[in-house]
Structure formats: structure tokens, C-alpha cells
C-alpha positions as CSV (number, residue, x, y, z in Angstrom):
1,X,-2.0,14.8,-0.4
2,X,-1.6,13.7,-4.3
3,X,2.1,12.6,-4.3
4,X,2.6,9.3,-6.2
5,X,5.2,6.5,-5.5
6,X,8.4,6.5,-7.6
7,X,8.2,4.1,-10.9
8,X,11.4,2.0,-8.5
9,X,9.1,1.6,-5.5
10,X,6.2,0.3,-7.7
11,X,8.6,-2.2,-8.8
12,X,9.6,-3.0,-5.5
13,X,5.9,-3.6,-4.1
14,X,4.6,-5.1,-7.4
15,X,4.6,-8.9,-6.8
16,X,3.1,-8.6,-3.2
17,X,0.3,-5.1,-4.3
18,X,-0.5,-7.5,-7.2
19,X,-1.4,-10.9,-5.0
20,X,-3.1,-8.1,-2.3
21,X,-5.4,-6.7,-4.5
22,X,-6.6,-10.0,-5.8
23,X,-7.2,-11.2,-2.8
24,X,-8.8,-8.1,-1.2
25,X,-10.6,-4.7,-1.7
26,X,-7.5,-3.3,-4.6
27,X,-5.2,-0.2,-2.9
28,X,-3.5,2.9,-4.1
29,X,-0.6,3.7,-2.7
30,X,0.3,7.2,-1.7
31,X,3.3,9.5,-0.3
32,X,3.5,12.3,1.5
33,X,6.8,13.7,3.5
34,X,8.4,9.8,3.0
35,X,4.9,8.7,4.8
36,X,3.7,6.0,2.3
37,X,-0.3,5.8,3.0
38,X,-2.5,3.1,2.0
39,X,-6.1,3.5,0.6
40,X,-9.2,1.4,0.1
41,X,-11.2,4.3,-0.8
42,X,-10.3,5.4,-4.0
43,X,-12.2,8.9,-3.9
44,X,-11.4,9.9,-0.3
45,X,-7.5,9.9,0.4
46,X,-6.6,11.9,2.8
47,X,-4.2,11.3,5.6
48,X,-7.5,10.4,8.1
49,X,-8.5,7.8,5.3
50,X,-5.7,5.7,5.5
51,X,-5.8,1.4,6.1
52,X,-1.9,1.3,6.5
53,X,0.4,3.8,7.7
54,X,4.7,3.6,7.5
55,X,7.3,5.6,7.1
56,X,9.4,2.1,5.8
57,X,9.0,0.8,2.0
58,X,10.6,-2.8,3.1
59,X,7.8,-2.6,6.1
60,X,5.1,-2.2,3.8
61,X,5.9,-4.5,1.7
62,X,6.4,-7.3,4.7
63,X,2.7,-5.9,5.3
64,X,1.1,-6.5,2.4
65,X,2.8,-9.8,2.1
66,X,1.7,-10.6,5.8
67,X,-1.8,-10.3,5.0
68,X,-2.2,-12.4,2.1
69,X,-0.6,-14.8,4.0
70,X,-3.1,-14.3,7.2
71,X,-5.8,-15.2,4.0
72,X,-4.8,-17.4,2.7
73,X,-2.7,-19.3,5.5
């Protein structure tokens, strides 16, 4: 699995992957088959390796906002 997120999807997730990975362990962000799979391990990604899992861009982005929020209440 080595297929990168658009340049418009970046975009989309920036503000909330930005406050996520200063707050936490940073992510990459992957896709494969309109799966977008989330990584903490930056040498191992494959699709057993994965912290987050969606098939929905808005979702993952309510995700990543949802947890910053859980640590920062």
C-alpha cells in the first residue's frame, strides 16, 4: 500500500492533522481502494498497522478533531 492522499484532501484535513500531531505521536495518512488508513509507525504501513480506519474523508477528519478534543477537553 503506497498510495498518497490528493494535494485537495491534505487541505481538507490540514488544520485538525496539524493540532493532532502536536498533541500526539505525528501520522501519515494513506489510501488505498478509497480506504484512507492512519499510521503511527512510519516504517511499517501496511493495512494490519493501521490506528484509524474509514472509508469517509469528512469522518476522519471529525476523528482527528474528536481526539484532540478528548486531550485536551
Amino acid at each position: 500500500m503506497n498510495n498518497q492522499i490528493t494535494i485537495k484532501e491534505v487541505l481538507f484535513l490540514d488544520k485538525h492533522l496539524k493540532a493532532f500531531n502536536a498533541n500526539f505521536k505525528p501520522v501519515s495518512i494513506l489510501k488505498n481502494h478509497k480506504i484512507y488508513y492512519v499510521f503511527q509507525d512510519q516504517i511499517n504501513k501496511d493495512e494490519n498497522n493501521y490506528i484509524y480506519k474509514t472509508d469517509n474523508i469528512y469522518e476522519l477528519n471529525g476523528w482527528l478533531y474528536g481526539t484532540i478534543q478528548a486531550k485536551c477537553k
